[in-house]
Structure formats: C-alpha cells, structure tokens
Backbone as JSON Lines, residues from 0, in Angstrom:
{"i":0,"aa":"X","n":[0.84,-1.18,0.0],"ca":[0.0,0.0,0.0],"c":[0.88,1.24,0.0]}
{"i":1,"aa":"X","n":[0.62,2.63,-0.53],"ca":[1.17,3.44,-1.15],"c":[0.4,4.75,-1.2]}
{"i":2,"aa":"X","n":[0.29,5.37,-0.1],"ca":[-0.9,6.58,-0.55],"c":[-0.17,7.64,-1.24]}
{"i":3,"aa":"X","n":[-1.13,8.12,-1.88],"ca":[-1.18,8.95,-2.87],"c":[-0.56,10.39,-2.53]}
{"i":4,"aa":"X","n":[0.55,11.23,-2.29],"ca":[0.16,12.24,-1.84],"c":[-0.08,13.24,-2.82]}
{"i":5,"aa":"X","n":[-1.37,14.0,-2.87],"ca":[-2.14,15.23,-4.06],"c":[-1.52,16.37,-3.83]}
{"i":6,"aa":"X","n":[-0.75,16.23,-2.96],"ca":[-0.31,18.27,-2.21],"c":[1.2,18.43,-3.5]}
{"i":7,"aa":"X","n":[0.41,19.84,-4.21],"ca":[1.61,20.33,-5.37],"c":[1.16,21.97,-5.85]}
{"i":8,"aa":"X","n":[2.28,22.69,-5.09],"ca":[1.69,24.07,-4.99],"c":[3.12,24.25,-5.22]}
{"i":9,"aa":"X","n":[3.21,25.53,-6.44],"ca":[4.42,26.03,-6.89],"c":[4.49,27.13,-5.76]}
{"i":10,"aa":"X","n":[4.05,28.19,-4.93],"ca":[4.55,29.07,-4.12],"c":[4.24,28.73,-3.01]}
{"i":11,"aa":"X","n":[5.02,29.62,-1.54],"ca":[4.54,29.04,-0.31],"c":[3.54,29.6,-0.18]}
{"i":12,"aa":"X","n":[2.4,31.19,-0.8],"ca":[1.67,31.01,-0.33],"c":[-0.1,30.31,-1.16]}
{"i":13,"aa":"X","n":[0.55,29.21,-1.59],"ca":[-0.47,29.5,-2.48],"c":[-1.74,27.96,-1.75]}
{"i":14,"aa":"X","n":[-1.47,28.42,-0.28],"ca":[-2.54,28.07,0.38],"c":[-3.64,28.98,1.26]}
{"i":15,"aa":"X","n":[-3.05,30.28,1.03],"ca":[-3.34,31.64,1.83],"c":[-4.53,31.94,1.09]}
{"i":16,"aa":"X","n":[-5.8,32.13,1.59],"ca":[-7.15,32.91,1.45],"c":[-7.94,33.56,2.2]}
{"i":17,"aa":"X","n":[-8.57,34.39,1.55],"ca":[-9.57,35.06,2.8],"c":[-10.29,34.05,3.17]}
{"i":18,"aa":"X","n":[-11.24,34.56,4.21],"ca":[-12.04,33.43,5.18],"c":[-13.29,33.81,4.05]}
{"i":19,"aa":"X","n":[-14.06,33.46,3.97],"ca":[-15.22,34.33,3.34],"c":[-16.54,34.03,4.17]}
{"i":20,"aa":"X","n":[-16.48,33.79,5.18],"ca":[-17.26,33.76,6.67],"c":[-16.62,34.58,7.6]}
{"i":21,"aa":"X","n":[-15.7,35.1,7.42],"ca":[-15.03,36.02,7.9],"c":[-13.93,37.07,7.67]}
{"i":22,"aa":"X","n":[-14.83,37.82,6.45],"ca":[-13.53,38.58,6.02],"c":[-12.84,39.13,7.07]}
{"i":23,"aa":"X","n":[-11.48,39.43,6.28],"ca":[-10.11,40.3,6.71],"c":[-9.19,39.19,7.57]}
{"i":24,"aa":"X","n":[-10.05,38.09,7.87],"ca":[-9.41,36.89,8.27],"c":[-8.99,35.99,7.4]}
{"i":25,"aa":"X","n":[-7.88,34.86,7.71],"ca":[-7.2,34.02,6.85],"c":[-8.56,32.77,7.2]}
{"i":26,"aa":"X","n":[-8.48,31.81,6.02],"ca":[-8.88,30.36,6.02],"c":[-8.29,29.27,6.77]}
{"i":27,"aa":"X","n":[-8.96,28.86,7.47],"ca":[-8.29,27.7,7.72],"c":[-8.25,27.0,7.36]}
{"i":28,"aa":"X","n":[-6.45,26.21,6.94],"ca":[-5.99,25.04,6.45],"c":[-6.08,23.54,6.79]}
{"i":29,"aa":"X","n":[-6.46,22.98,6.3],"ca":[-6.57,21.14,6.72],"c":[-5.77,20.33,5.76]}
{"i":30,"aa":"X","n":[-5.07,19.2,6.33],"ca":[-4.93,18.23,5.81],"c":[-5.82,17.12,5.82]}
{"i":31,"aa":"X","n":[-6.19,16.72,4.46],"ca":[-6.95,15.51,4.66],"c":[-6.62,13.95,3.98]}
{"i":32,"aa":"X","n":[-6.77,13.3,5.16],"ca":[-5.91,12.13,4.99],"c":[-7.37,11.21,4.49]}
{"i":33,"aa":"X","n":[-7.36,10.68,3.44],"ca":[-8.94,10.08,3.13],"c":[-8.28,8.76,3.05]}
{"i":34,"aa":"X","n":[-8.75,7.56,4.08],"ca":[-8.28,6.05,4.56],"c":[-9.04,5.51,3.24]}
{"i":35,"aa":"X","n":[-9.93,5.87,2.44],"ca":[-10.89,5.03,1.72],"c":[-10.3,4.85,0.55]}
{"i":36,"aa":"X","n":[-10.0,6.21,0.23],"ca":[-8.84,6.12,-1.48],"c":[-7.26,5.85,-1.35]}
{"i":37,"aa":"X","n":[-6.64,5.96,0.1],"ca":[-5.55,6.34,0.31],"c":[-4.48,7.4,0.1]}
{"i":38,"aa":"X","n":[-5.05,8.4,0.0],"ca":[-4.91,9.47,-0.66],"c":[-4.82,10.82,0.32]}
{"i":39,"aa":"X","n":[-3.66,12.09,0.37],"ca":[-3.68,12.88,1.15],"c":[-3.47,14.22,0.59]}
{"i":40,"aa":"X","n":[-3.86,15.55,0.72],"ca":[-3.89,16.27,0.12],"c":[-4.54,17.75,1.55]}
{"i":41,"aa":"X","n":[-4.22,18.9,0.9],"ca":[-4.73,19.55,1.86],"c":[-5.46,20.66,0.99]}
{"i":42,"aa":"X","n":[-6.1,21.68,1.54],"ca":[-7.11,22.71,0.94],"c":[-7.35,23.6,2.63]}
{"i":43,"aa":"X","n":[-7.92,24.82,1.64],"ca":[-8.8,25.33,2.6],"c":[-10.47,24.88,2.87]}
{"i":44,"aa":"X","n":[-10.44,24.92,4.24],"ca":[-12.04,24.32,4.55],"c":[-13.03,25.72,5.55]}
{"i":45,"aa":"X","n":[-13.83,26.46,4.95],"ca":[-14.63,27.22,6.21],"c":[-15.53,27.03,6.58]}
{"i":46,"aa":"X","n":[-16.67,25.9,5.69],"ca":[-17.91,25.42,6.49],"c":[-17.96,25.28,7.96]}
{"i":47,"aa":"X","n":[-18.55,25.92,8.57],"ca":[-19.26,25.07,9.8],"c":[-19.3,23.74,10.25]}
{"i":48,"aa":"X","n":[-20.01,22.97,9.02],"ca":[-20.22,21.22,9.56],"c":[-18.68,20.77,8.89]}
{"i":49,"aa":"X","n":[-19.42,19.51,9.65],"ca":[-18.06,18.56,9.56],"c":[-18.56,17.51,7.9]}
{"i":50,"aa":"X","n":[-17.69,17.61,7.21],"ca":[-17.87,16.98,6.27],"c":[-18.45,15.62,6.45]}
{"i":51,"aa":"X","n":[-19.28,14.71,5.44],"ca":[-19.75,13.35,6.06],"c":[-18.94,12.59,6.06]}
{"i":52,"aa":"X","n":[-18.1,12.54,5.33],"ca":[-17.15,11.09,5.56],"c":[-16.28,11.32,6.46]}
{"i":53,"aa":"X","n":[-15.67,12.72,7.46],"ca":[-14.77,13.14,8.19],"c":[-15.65,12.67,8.76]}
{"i":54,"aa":"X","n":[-17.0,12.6,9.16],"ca":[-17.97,12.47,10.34],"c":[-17.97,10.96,10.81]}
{"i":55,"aa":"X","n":[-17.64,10.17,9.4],"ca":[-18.11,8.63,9.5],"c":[-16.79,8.32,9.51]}
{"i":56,"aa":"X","n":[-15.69,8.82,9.86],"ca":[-14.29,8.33,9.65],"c":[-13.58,8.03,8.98]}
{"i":57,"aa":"X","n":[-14.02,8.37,7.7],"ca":[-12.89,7.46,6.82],"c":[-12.48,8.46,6.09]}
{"i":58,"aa":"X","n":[-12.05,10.02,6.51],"ca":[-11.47,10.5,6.21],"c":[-10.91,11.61,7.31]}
{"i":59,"aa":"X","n":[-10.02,12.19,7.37],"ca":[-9.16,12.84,8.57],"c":[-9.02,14.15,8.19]}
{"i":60,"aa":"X","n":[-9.12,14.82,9.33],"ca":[-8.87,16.66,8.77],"c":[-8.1,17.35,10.06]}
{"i":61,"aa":"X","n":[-7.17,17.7,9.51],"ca":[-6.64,17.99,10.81],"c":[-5.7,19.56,10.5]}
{"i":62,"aa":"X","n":[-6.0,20.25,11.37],"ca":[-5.96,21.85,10.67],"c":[-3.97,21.85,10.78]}
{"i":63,"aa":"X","n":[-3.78,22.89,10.01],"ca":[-2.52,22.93,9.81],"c":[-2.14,24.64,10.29]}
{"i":64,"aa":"X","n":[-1.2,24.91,10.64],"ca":[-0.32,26.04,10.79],"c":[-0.9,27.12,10.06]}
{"i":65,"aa":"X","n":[-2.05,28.41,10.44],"ca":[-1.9,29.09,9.49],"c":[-0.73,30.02,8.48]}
{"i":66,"aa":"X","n":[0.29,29.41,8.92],"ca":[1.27,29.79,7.97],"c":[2.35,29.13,7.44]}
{"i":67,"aa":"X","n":[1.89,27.9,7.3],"ca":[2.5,26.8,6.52],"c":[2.77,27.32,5.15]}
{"i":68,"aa":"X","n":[3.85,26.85,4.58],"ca":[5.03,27.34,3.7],"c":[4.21,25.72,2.48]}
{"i":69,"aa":"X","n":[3.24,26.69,1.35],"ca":[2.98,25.52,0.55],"c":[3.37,24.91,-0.44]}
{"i":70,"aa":"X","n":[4.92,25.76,-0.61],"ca":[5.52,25.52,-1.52],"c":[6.51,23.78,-1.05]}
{"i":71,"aa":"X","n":[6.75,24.08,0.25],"ca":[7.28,22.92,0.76],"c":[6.35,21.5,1.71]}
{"i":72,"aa":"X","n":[5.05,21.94,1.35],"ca":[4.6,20.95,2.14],"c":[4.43,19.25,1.22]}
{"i":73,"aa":"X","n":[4.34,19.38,-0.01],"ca":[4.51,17.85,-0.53],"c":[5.74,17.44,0.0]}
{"i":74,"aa":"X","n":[7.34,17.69,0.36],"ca":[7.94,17.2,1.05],"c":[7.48,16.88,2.12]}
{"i":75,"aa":"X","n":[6.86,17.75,3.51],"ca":[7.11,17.29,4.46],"c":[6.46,16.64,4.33]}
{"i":76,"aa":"X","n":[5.21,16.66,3.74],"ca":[3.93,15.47,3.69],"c":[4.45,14.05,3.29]}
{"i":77,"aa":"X","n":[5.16,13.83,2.43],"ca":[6.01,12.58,2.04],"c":[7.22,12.04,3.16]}
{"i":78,"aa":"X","n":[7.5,12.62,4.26],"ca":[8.11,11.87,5.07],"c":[7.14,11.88,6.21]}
{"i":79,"aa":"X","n":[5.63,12.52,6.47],"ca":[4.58,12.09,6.94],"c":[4.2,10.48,6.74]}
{"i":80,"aa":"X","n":[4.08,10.02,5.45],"ca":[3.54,8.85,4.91],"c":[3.89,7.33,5.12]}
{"i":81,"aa":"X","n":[5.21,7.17,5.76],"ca":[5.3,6.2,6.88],"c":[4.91,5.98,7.94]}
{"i":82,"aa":"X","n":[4.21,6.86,8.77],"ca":[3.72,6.72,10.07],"c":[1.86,7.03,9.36]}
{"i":83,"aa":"X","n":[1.41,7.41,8.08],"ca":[0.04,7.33,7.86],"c":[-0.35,6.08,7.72]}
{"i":84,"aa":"X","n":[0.76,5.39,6.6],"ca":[0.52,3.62,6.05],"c":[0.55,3.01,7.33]}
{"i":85,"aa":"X","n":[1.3,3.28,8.97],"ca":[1.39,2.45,9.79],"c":[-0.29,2.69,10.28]}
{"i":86,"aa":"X","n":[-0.94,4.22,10.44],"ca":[-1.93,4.56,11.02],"c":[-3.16,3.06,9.95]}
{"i":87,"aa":"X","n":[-2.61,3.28,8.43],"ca":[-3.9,2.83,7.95],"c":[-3.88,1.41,8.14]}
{"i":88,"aa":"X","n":[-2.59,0.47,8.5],"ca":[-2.73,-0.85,8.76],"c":[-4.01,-0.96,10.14]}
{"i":89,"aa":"X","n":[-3.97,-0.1,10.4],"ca":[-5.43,-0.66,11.96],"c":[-6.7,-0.16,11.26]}
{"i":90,"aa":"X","n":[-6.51,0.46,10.67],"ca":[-7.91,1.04,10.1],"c":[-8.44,-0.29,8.83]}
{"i":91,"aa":"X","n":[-10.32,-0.29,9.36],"ca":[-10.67,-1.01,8.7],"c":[-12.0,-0.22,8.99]}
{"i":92,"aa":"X","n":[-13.19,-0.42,7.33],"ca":[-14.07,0.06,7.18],"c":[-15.55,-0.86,7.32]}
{"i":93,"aa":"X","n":[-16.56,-0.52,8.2],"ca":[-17.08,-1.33,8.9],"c":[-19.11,-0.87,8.1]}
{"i":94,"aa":"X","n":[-19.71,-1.69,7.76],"ca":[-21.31,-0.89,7.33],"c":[-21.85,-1.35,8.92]}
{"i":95,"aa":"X","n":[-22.35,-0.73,9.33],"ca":[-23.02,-0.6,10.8],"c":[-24.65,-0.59,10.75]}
{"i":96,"aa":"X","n":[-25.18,-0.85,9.38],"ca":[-26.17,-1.06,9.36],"c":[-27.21,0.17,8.45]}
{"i":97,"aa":"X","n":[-26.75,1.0,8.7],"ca":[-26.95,2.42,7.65],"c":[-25.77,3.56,6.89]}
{"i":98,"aa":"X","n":[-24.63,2.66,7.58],"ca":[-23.56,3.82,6.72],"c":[-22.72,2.85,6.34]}
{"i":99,"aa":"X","n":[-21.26,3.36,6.09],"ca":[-20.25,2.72,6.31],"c":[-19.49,3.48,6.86]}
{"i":100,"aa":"X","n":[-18.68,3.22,8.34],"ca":[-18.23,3.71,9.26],"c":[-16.49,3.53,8.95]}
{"i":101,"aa":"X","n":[-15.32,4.09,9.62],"ca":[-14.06,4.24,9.74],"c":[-13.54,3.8,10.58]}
{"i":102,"aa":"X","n":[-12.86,2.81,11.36],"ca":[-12.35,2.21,12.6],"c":[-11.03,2.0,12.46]}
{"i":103,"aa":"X","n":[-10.24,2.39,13.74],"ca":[-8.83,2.49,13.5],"c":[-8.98,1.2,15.0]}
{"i":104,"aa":"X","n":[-7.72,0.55,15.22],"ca":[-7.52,-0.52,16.11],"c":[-6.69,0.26,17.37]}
{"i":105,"aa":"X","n":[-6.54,-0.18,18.44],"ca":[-6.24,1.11,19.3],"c":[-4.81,1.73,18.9]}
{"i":106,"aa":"X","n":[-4.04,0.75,18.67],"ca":[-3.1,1.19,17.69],"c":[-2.59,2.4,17.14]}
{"i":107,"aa":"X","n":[-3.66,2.27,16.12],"ca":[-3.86,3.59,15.1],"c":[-4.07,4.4,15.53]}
{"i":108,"aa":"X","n":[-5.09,4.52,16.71],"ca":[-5.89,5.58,17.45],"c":[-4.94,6.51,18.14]}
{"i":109,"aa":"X","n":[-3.73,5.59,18.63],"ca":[-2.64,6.13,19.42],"c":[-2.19,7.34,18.24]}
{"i":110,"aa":"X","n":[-1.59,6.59,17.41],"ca":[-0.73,7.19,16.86],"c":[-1.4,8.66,15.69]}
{"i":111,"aa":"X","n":[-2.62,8.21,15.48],"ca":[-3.3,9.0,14.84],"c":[-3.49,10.67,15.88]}
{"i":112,"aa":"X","n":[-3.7,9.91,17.43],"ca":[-3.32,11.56,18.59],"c":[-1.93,11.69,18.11]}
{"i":113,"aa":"X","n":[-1.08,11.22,18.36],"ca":[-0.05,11.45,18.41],"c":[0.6,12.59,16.74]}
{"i":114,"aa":"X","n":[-0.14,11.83,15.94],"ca":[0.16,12.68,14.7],"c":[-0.4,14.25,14.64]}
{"i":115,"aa":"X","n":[-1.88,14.35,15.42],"ca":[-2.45,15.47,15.47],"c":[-1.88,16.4,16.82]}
{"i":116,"aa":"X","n":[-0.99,15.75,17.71],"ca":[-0.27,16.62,18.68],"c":[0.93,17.14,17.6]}
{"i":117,"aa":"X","n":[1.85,16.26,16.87],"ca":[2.89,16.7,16.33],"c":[2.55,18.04,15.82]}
{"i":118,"aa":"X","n":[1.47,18.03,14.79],"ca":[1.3,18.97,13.71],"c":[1.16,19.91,14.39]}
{"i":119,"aa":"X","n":[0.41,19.79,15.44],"ca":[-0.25,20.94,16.19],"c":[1.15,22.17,17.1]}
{"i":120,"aa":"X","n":[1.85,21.12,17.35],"ca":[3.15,21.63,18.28],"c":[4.03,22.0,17.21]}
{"i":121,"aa":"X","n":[3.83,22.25,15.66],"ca":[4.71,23.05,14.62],"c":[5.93,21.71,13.95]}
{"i":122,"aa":"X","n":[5.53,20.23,14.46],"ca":[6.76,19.38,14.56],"c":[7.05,19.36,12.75]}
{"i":123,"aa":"X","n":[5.81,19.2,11.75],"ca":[6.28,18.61,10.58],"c":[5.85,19.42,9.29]}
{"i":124,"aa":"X","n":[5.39,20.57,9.69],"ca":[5.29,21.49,8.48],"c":[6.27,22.71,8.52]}
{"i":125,"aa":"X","n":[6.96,23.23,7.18],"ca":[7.57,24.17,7.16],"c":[6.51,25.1,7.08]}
{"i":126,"aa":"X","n":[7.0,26.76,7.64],"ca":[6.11,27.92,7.37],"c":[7.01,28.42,6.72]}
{"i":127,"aa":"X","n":[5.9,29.78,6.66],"ca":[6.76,30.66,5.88],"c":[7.74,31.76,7.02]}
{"i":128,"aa":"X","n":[8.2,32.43,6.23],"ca":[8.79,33.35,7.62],"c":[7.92,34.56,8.16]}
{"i":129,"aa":"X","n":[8.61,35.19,9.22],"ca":[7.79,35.54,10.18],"c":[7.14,37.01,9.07]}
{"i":130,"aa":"X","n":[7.27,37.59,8.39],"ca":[6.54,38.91,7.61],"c":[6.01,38.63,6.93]}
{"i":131,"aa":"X","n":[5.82,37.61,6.16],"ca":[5.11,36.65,5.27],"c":[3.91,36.49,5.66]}
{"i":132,"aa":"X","n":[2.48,35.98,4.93],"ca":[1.22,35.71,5.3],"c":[0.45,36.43,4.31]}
{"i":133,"aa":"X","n":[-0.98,36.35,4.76],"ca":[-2.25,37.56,4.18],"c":[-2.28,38.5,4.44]}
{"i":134,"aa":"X","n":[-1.97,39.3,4.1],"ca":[-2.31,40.46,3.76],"c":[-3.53,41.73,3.63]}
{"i":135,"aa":"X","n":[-4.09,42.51,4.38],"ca":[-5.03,43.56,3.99],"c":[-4.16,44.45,2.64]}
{"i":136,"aa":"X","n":[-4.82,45.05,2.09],"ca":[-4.18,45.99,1.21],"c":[-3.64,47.14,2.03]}
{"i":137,"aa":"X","n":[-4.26,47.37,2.96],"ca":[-3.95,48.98,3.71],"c":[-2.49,48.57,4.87]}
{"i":138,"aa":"X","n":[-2.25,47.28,5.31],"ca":[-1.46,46.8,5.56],"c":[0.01,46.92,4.68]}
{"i":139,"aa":"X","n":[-0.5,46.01,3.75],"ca":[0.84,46.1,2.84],"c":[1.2,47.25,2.01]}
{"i":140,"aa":"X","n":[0.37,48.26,1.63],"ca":[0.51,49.5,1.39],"c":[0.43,50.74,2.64]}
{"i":141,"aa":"X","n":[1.61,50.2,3.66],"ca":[1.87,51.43,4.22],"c":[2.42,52.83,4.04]}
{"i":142,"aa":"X","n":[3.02,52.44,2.71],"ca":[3.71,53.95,2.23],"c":[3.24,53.45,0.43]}
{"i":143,"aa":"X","n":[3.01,54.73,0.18],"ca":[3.04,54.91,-1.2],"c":[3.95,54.13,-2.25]}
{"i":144,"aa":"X","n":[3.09,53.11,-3.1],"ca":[3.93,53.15,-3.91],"c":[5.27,53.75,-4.57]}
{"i":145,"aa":"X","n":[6.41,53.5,-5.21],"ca":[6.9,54.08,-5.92],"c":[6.61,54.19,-7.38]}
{"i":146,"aa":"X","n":[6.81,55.54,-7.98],"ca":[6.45,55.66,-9.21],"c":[4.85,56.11,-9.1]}
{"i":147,"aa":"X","n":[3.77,56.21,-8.0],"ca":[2.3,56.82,-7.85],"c":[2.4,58.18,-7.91]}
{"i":148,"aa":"X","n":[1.56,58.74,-8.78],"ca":[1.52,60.22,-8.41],"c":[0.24,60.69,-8.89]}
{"i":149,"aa":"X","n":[-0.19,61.49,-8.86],"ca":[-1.49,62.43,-9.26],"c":[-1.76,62.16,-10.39]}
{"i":150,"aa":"X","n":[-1.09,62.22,-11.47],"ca":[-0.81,62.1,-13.09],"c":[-0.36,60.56,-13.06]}
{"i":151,"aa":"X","n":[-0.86,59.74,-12.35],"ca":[-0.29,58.53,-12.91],"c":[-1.71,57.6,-13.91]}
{"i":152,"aa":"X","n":[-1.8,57.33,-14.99],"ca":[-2.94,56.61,-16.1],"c":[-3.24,55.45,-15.36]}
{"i":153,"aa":"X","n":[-4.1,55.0,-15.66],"ca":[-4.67,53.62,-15.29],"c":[-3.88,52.63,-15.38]}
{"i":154,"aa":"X","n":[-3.3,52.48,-17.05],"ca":[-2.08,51.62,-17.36],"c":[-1.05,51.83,-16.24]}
{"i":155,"aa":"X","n":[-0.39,53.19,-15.8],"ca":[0.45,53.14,-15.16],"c":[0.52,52.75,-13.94]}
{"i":156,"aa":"X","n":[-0.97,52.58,-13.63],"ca":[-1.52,51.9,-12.08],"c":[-1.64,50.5,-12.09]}
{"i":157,"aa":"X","n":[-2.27,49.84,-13.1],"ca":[-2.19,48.52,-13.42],"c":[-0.59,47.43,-13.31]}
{"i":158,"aa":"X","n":[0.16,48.57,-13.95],"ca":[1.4,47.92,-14.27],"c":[1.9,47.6,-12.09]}
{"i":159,"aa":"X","n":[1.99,49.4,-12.07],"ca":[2.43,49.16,-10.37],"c":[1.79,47.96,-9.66]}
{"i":160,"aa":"X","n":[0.44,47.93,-9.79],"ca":[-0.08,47.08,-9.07],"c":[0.44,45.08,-9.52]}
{"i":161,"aa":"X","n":[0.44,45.11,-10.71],"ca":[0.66,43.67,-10.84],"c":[2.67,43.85,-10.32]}
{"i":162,"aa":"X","n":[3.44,44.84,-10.54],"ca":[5.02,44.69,-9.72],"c":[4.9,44.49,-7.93]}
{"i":163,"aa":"X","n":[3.63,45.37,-7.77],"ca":[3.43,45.11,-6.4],"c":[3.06,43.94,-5.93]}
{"i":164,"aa":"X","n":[2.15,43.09,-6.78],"ca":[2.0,41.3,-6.42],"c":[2.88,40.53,-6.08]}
{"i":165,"aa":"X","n":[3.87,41.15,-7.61],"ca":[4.79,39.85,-7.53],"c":[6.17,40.18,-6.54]}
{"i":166,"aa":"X","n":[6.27,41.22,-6.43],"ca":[6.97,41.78,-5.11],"c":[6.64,40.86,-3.77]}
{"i":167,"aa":"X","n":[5.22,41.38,-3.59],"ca":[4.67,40.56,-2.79],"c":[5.36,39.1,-2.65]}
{"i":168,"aa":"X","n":[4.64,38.33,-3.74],"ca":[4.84,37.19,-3.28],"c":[6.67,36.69,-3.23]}
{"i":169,"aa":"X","n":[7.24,37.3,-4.07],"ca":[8.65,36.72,-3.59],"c":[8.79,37.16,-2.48]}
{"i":170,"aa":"X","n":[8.17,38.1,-1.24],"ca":[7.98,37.92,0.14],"c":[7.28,36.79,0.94]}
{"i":171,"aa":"X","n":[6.75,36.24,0.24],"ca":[5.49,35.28,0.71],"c":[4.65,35.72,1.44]}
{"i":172,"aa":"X","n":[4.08,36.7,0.46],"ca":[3.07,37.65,0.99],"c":[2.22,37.55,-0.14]}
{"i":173,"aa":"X","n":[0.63,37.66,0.42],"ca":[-0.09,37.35,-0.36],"c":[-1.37,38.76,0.01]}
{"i":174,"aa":"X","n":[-1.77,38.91,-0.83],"ca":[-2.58,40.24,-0.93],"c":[-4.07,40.2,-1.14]}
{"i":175,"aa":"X","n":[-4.98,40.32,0.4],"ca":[-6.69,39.67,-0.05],"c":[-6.96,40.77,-1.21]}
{"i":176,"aa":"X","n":[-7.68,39.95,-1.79],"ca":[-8.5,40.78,-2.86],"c":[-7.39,40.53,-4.35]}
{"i":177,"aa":"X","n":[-6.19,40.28,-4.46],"ca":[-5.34,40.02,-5.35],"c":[-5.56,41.45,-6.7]}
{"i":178,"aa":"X","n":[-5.05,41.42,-7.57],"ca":[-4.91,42.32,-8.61],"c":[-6.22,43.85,-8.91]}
{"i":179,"aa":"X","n":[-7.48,42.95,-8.47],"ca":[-8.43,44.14,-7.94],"c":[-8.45,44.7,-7.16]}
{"i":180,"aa":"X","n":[-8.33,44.36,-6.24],"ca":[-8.01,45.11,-4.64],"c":[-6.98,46.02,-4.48]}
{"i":181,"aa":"X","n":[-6.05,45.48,-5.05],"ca":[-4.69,46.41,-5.16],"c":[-4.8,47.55,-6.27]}
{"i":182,"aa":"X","n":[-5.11,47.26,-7.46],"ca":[-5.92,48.48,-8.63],"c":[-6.65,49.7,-7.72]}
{"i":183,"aa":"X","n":[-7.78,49.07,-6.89],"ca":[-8.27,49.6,-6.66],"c":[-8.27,50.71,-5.33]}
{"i":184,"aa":"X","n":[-7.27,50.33,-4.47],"ca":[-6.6,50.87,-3.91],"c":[-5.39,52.09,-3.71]}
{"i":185,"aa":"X","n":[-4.55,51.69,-5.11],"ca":[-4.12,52.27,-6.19],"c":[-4.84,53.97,-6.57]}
{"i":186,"aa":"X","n":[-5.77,53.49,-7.04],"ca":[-6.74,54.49,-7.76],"c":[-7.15,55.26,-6.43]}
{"i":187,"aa":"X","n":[-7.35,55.12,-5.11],"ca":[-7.93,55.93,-4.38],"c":[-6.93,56.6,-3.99]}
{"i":188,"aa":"X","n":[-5.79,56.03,-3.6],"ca":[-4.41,56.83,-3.46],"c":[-4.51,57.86,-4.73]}
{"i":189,"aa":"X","n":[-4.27,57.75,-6.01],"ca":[-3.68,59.01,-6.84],"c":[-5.16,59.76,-6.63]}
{"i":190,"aa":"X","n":[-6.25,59.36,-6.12],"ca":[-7.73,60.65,-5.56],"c":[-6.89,61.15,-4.78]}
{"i":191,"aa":"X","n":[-6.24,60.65,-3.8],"ca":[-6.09,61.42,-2.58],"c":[-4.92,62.38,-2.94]}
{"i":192,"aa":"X","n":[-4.16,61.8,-4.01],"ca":[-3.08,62.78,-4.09],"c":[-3.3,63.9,-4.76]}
{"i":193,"aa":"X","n":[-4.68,63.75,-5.96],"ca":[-4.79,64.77,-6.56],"c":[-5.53,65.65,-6.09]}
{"i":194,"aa":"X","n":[-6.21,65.38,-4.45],"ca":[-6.66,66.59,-4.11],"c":[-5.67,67.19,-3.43]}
C-alpha cells in the first residue's frame, strides 16, 4: 500500500485565502488524509459542519499552521507517509447497518493523537517566515507606492499594481483581494493625491 500524496503548490503562499465567513481573516488550512482512497492532500475548509465522511471516519482533517510554507509541504507530507501507512494498517471500514463507518484498532488511534499533537506543536510542516502571510491591502501599502503620483494613467496603475503582487509574493506575501483590490486601492491613493 502506497498513498497517494495530491499536495503540489508552486509558491509558499499559495494556500493563503480570505475566510469568506469572515472577512479580513485568513482560512483555515486542513490536511486531509482520506483512509478510503488512500490518498492525502490539503485545501482550505470554512464550512461550519463537519464533512460526512470526516464524520463517518474514513477520512481525517486535521488543521494545519496558518502559515504553513505551501511551496514545501509535498515534502514534508512525504516523510509524513510512513507513520500514515502504519496509522492505515489498523484502520478497517465497517457498514453498521446504515452507513459505512471508519475504525482504527487502538493502535492507530494512538498514533493517529499522536500525529495530530505533532502537527499541532509546529513538529512537521515548514512555514513561511515571520513577515510573510495575508495580507489587507492597507497593511501592505503602508507607504506609497513608488512611481504613484497624481498624473499617474490607469495603465500606469495597473502595471504598479501587478510589480506590487509579484513583489509581494517573492515575500510570501499574499494580498486579499489580489490584482483588484490592489488596482483599486491604487486608484484611491492618486484621488487622494490629486486633491
């Protein structure tokens, strides 16, 4: 047996989102370990409920670092995957009469706490560094652009704004609202300058 790992993100932050149950806040991150396909992968999750098969067990969610580095997590996740294949040898899937349920042997159970203390205590994900993260626009635009001025064209705002992204992200900084938000932000600055 051989699980799958799905986690493949070219930047670190390209697990960073707004909450959208809670703007100006970040998403929270999960890994989910699904025992049924063998298969592990992570995303952002903000629902409320608990997904059904997380509910019926046979799949695992277990929140991650909001500032896990996602450019490096298919590594750490791949030296994760010896102690998951040991978790999934106890696990066996059981119909209980109206579902089909998830059962780990106490075994698993151990080690399955034990995996969700690690993560939790920072043991197996890289982050990013400490100035790095999400971003408000009014945050990351504490001082004026360079090159903004009263007389600056739309084009010339557009351009700033997409140098300011990618600025950004070779910080591993990520900007809510992305290329609109920042335009548009942009544009209220050269209002303010031209009054």
């Amino acid at each position: 047996m051989v699980f799958e790992n799905k986690i493949n993100f070219s930047n670190a932050t390209g697990l960073l989102e707004e909450n959208p149950m809670n703007l100006g806040h970040q998403a929270p991150i999960y890994l989910f370990i699904d025992w049924e396909n063998e298969t592990v992968d992570a995303y952002t999750y903000c629902d409320n409920s608990t997904p059904g098969d997380v509910y019926h067990g046979k799949r695992s969610m277990i929140r991650l670092p909001g500032e896990v580095n996602a450019a490096l997590m298919r590594e750490d996740v791949d030296k994760l995957l010896p102690m998951i294949e040991k978790i999934f040898a106890g696990y066996e899937s059981k119909w209980n009469g109206s579902n089909w349920k998830g059962t780990f042997n106490e075994e698993s159970m151990d080690l399955i706490g034990k995996l969700i203390y690690d993560i939790e205590e920072g043991d197996y994900f890289s982050t990013i560094d400490y100035w790095g993260g999400l971003y408000d626009v009014h945050d990351y635009f504490v001082d004026r652009p360079e090159g903004l001025t009263a007389a600056s064209t739309d084009e010339e705002i557009e351009k700033i704004a997409e140098e300011s992204i990618q600025n950004a992200l070779g910080d591993d900084i990520k900007i809510i609202g992305g290329n609109g938000r920042v335009i548009e932000h942009l544009k209220q600055l050269r209002e303010e300058l031209s009054e």
